[in-house]
C-alpha positions in Angstrom: -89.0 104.4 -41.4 -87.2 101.2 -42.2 -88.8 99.1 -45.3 -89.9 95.7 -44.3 -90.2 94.4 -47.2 -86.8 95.7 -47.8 -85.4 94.1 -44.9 -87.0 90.9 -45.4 -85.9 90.4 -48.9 -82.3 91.2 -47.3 -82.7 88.1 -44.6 -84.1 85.3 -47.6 -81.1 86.7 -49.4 -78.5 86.4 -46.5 -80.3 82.5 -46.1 -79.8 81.7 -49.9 -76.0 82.6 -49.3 -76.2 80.7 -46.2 -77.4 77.5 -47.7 -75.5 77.5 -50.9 -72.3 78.0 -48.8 -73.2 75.3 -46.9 -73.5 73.3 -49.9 -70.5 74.5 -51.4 -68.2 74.0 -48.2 -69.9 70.0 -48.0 -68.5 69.2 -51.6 -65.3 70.3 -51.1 -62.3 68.1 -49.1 -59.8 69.0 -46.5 -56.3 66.8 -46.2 -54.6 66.9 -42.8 -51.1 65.8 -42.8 -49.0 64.3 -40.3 -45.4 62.9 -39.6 -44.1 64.8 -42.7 -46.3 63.6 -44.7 -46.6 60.0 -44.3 -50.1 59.7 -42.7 -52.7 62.1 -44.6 -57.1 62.3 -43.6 -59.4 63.5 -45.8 -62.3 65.1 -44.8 -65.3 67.1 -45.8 -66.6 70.0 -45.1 -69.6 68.8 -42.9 -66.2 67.2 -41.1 -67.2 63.7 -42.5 -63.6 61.5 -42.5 -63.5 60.1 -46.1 -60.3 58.4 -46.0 -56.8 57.8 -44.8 -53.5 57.4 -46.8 -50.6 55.7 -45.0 -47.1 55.3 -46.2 -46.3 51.5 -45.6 -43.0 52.4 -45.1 -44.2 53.5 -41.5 -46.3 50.7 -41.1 -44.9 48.6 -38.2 -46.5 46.5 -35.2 -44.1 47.8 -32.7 -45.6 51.6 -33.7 -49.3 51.2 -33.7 -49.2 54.3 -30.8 -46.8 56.3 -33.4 -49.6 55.7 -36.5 -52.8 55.6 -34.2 -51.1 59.1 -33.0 -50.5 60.2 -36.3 -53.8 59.5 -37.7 -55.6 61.5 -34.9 -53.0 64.3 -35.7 -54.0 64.8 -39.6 -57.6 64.5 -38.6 -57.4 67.7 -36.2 -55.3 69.5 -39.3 -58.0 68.7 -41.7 -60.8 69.5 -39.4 -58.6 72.9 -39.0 -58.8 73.3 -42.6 -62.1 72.9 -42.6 -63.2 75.0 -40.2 -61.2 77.6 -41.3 -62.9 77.7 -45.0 -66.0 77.6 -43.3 -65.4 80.6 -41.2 -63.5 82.3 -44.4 -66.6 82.2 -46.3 -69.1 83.6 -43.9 -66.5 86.2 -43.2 -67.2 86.9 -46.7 -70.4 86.9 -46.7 -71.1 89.8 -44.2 -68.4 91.6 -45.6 -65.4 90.9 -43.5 -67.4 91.5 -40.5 -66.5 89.0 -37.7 -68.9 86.5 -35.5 -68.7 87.1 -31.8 -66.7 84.8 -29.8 -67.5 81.4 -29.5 -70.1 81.7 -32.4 -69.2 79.6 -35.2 -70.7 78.9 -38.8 -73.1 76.9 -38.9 -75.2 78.5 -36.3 
């Protein structure tokens, strides 16, 4: 017979990895880059934008579509990033063992 006890102090465990990850993955910071490197986002790990860095060089009013574009292009590479350390982590956490499709960390 399977140990309770046992299994409970397995799934506080599990939770304590859980939320220190969590923690862990909020402190750090993802930069997406665009347009070869003149537009870069920042982002956290709870996908919180923290800032933008734009090469003047590129900075024209006849290409506001061209930076506007840009922008929203390093923002979906840093999210990518992001989420990709995220689901690193819990992939480490249960020992390489993968979460069913279209189940992603945090739950």
């Amino acid at each position: 017979m399977v140990n309770m006890n046992h299994l409970m102090k397995q799934a506080q465990n599990m939770q304590k990895k859980m939320q220190e990850m969590q923690e862990k993955l909020a402190s750090e910071e993802f930069t997406g880059i665009s347009g070869g490197g003149t537009v870069e986002v920042t982002i956290n790990g709870k996908g919180e934008f923290k800032k933008v860095k734009i090469d003047p060089e590129i900075v024209s009013k006849d290409d506001v579509e061209v930076l506007e574009d840009l922008i929203v292009a390093s923002f979906n590479d840093a999210k990518r990033k992001s989420e990709e350390a995220s689901e690193g982590g819990m992939s480490d956490m249960l020992g390489g063992m993968k979460l069913p499709p279209g189940m992603k960390f945090p739950f």
